[in-house]
C-alpha positions in Angstrom: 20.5 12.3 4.5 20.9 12.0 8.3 18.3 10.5 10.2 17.3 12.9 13.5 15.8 11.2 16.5 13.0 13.9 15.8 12.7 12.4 12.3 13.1 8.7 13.3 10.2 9.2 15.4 7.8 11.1 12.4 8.8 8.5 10.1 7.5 5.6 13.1 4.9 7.9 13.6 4.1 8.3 9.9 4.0 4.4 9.8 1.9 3.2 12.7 -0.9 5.5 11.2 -0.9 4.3 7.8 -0.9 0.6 8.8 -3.6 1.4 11.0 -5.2 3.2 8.0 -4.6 0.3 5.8 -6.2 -2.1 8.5 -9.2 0.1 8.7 -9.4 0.3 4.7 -9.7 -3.4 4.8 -11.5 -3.3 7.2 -14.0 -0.9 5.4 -13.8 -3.7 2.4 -14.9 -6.2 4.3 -17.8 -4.5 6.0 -18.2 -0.8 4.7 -19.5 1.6 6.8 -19.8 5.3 7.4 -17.6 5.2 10.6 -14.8 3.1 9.2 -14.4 5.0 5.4 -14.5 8.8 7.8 -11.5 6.9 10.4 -10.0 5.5 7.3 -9.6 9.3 5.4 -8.4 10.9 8.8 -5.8 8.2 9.7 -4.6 8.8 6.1 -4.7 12.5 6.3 -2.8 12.8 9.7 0.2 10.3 8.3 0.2 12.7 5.2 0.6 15.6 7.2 3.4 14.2 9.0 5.3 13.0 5.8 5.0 16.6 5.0 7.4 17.8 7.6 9.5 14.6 6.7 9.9 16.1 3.1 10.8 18.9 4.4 13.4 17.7 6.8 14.9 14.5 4.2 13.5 15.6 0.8 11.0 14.1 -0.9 13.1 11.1 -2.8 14.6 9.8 0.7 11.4 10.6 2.8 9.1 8.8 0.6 11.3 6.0 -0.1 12.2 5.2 3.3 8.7 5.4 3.8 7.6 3.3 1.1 9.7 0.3 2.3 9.0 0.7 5.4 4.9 0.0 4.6 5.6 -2.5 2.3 7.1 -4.5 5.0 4.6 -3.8 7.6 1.2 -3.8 4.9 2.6 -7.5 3.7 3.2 -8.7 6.7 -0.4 -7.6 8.1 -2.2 -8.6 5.1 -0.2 -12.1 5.1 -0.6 -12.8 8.9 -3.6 -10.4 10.2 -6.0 -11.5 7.2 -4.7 -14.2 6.2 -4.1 -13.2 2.7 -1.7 -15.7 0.4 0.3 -14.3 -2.5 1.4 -16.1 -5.5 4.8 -16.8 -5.9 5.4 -14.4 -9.1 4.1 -11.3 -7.0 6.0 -12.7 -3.8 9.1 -12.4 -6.1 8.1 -9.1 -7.3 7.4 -7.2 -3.2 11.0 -9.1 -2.6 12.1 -7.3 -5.4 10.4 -3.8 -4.7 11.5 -3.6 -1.4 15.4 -4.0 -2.4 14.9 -1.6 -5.5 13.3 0.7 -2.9 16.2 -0.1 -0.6 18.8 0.4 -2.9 17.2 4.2 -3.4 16.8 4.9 -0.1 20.4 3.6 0.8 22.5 4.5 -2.3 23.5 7.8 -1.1 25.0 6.4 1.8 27.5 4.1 -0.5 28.9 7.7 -1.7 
């Protein structure tokens, strides 16, 4: 898998419009509303669209994985610093965990 500049930017695309889909689904949680839940389903839907084209360009294993770590990143960080969320230490072990698993998937192919 070689990353294009055109996919680089779809994939930083694909992620600034699901964190802002998961902000406005917490946002939704918090204080639910018709106008939130509708932006909430068409931020989700347009970054869905766009990891479409990603698949097609990477495959589906590499597209969603990079993806996947990517949002786990971002989503923690948010949730941790944004909404002040706290995690016990067994599930902070377990997202330091998922994002090297998901690392070592995304990256493996490149020890070849």
């Amino acid at each position: 898998m070689e990353v294009t500049i055109t996919g680089f930017l779809q994939l930083a695309a694909s992620t600034v419009i699901f964190l802002a889909a998961a902000t406005c689904a917490k946002s939704w949680a918090l204080g639910p509303s018709a106008a939130k839940l509708i932006l909430t389903i068409a931020l989700y839907s347009a970054g869905n669209l766009i990891m479409l084209r990603l698949v097609r360009e990477f495959g589906m294993a590499s597209a969603f994985s990079l993806s996947a770590v990517i949002q786990l990143i971002a989503v923690n960080l948010i949730a941790l610093t944004f909404f002040g969320e706290r995690l016990p230490m067994i599930q902070s072990f377990g997202i330091l965990f998922a994002i090297i698993a998901v690392g070592l998937i995304t990256f493996g192919s490149v020890a070849k």
